[in-house]
NUPAPA-778425 format. One line per field, with one value per residue (C-alpha): residue in three letters; x, y, z. Coordinates in nm, 2 decimals. Example, Ala and Ser with C-alpha at 12.3 -4.5 7.8 and 13.67 -1.06 7.14 Angstrom:
2
vexdren	c(ALA, SER)
X	c(1.23, 1.37)
Y	c(-0.45, -0.11)
Z	c(0.78, 0.71)
END
This chain:
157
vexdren	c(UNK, UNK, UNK, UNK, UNK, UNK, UNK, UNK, UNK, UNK, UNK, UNK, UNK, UNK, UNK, UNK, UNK, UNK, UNK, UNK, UNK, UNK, UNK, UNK, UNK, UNK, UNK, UNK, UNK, UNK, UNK, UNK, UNK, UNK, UNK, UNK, UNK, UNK, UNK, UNK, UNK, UNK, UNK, UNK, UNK, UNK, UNK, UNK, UNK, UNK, UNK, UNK, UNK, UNK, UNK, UNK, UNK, UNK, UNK, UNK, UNK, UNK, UNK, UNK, UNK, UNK, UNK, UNK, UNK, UNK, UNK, UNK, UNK, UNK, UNK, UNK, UNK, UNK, UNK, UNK, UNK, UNK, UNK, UNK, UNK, UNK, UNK, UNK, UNK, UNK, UNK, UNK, UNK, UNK, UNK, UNK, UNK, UNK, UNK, UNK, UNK, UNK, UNK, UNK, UNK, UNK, UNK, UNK, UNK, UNK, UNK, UNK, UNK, UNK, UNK, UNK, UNK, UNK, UNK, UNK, UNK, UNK, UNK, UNK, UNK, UNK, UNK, UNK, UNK, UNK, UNK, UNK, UNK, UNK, UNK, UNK, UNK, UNK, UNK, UNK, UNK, UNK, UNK, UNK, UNK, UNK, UNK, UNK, UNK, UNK, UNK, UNK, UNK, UNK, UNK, UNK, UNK)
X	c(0.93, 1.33, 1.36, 1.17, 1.38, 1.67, 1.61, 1.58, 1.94, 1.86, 2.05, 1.73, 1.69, 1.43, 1.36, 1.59, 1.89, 1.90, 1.95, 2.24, 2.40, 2.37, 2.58, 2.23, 2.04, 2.21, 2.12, 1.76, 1.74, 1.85, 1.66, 1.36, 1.42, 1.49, 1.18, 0.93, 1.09, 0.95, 1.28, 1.44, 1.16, 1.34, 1.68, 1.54, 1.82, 2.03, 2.10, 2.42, 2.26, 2.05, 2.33, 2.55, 2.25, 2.10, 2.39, 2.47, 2.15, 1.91, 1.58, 1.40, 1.08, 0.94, 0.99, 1.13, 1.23, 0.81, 0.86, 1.01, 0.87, 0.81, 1.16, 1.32, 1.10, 1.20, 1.57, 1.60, 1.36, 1.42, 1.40, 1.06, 0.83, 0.68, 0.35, 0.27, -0.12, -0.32, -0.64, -0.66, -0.79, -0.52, -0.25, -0.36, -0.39, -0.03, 0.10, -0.09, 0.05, 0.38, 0.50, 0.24, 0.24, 0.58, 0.65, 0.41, 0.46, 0.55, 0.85, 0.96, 0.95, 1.12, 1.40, 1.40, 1.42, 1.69, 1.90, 2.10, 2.25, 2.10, 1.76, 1.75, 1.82, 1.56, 1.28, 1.32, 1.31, 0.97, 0.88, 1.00, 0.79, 0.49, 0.45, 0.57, 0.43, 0.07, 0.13, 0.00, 0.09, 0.04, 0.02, -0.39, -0.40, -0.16, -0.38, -0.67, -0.47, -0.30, -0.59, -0.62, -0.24, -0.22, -0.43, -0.31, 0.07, -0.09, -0.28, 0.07, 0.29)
Y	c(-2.22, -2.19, -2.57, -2.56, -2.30, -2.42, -2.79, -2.59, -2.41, -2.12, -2.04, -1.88, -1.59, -1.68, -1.66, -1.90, -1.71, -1.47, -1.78, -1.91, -1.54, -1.38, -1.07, -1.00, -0.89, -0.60, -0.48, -0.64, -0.40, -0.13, -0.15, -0.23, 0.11, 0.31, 0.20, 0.29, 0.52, 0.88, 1.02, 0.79, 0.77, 0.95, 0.71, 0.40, 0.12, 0.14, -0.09, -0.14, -0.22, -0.48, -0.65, -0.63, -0.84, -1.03, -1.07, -1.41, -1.55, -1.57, -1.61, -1.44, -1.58, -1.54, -1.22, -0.98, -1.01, -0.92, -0.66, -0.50, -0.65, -0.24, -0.15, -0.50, -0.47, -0.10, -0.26, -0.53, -0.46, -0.76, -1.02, -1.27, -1.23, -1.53, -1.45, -1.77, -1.68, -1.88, -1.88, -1.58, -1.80, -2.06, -1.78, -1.61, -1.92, -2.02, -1.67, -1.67, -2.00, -1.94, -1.56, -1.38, -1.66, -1.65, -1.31, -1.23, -1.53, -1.36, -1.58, -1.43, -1.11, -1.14, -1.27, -1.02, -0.75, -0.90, -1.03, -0.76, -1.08, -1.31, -1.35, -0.96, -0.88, -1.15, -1.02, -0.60, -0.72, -0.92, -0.55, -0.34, -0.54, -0.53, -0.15, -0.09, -0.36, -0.29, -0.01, -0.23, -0.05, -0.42, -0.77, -0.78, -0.49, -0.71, -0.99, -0.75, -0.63, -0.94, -1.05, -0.66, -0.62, -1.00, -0.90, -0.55, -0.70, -0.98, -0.75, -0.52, -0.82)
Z	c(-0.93, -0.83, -0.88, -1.21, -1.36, -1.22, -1.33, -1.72, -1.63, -1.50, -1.18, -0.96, -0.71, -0.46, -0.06, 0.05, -0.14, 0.17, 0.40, 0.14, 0.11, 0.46, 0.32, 0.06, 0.38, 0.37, 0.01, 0.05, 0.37, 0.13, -0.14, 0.05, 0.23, -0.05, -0.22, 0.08, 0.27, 0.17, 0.25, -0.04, -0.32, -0.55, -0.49, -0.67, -0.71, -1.01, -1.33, -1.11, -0.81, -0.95, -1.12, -0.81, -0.62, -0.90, -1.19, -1.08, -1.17, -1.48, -1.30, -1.00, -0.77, -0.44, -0.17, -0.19, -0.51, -0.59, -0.43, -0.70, -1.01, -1.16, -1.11, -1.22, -1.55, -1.61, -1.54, -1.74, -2.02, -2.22, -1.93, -2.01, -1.72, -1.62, -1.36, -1.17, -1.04, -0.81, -0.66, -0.46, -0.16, -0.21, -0.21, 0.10, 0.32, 0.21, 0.26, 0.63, 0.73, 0.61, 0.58, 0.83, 1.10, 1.07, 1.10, 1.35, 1.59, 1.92, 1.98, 1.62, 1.68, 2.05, 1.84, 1.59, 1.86, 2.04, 1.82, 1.54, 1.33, 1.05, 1.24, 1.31, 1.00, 0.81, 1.05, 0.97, 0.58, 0.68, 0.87, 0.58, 0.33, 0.59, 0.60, 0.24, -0.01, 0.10, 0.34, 0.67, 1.01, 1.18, 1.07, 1.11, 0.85, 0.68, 0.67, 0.57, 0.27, 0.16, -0.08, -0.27, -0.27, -0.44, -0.74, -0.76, -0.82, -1.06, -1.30, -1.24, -1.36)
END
């Protein structure tokens, strides 16, 4: 979806934005940790927040970005949403092989423990989205929750 919007002119947030722009970790980390830490739910991100993070583009795709898609419609309330749905099936095994997999690979999260930088700092996002998007304590419940949470945000969106 990034190149396809970006191929119509519309510079797109996606995944791979956080590898481009190291320093958006940091605001990811935050928003991710207002949003579903109890201690923060009533600290949503503001207007000026999401501008600060997303103004420099006219389209968003991919994690963690989905993460938010209630408080990024309630922002920007003219913004078209566009809802690319798959198979749930399809979906899952892509989202296995390459976000759980990943995530969960024990060379991964030796990595992510040890090292505070970049790597560090991609890993606790993949943890803070873990425990909050579909409240897993563990990448199996993870996996056990992946299909549910998948439709839940679809008939959201």
């Amino acid at each position: 979806m990034k190149t396809a919007y970006e191929v119509l002119g519309y510079p797109t947030y996606h995944w791979v934005s956080m590898m481009e722009n190291p320093k958006d970790l940091d605001l990811w980390t935050s928003a991710l940790t207002r949003k579903y830490d109890d201690n923060n739910n009533n600290n949503p991100y503001t207007l000026a927040e999401w501008d600060a993070l997303l103004g420099h583009v006219s389209a968003v795709t991919d994690s963690p970005i989905n993460a938010f898609a209630p408080e990024l419609i309630i922002a920007y309330p003219h913004a078209k949403v566009v809802l690319v749905e798959r198979d749930t099936e399809s979906w899952y095994k892509s989202f296995e092989k390459n976000v759980i997999s990943s995530f969960a690979a024990p060379f991964t999260r030796l990595v992510v423990n040890l090292e505070p930088g970049f790597i560090g700092k991609m890993g606790r996002i993949g943890d803070l989205l873990m425990r909050g998007q579909w409240d897993s304590k563990d990448f199996d419940e993870w996996r056990a929750k992946a299909r549910d949470g998948y439709e839940e945000h679809n008939a959201l969106v």
